[in-house]
C-alpha positions in Angstrom: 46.0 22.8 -93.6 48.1 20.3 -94.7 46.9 17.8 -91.9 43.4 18.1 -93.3 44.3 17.6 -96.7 46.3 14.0 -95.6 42.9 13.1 -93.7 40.7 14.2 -96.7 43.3 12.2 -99.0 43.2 8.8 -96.3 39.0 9.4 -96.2 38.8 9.4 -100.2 41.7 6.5 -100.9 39.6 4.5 -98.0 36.1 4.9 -99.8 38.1 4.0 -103.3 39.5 1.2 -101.6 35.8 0.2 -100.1 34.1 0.5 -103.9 37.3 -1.9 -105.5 36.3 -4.3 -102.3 32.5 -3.9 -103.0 33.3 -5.0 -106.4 35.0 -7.6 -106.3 32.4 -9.1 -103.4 30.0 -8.6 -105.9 31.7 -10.2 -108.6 32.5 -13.4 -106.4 28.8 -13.3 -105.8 27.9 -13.5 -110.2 30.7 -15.5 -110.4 30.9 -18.2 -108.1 28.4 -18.2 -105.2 25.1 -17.9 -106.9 26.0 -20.7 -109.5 26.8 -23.0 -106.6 23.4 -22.4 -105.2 21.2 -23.1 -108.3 23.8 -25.9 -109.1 22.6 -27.2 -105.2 18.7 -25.4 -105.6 18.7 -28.4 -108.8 20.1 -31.3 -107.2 17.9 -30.7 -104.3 14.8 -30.5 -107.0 16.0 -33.7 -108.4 16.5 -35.5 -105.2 12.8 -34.4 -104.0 11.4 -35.2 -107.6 13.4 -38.8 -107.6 12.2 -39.9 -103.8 8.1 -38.8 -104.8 8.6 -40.9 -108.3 9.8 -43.9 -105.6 7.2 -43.2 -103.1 4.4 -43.2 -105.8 6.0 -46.4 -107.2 5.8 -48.2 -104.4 2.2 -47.0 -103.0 1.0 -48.0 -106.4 2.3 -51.9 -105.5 1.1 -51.5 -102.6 -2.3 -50.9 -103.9 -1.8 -53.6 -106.6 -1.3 -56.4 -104.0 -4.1 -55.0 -102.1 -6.2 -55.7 -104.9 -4.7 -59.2 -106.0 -5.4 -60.3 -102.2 -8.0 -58.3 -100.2 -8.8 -60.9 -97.6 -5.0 -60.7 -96.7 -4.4 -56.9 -96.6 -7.7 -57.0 -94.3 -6.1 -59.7 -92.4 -3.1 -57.8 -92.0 -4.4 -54.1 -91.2 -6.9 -55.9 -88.9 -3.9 -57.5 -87.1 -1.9 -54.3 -86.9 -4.4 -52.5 -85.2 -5.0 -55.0 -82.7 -0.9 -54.6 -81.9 -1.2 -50.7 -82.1 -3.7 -51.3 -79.6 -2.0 -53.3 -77.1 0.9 -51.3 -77.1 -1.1 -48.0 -75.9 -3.0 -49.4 -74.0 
């Protein structure tokens, strides 16, 4: 009997132990992993949100100078193509 009472001690000490670990895995989790994440989820945002505002900038020039010269930018395109073209051809 006294063997089984040892294991059935070792068995409940080991699921105690398992629940403080559980814990404190959990609390590491509140605590420091899931801030990290949102801090990087936001940085990410801001990154994304900073390269469209630069994008749209600068296809909004684009467009402006398009407008200001037409005969060029047709020039231009027109001349690209014809480069595109020789290259896969």
């Amino acid at each position: 009997m006294n063997t089984i009472d040892s294991v059935s001690d070792r068995a409940s000490d080991t699921r105690e132990q398992i629940a403080r670990l559980r814990e404190q895995v959990e609390m590491l989790m509140r605590e420091r992993v899931t801030p990290a994440l949102a801090d990087a989820a936001g940085r990410a945002e801001n990154a994304a949100r900073a390269v469209t505002d630069t994008v749209s900038e600068q296809a909004e020039a684009i467009s402006g100078r398009v407008r200001e010269q037409p005969l060029i930018a047709v020039l231009v395109a027109a001349g690209i193509g014809y480069l595109i073209g020789r290259i896969t051809r």
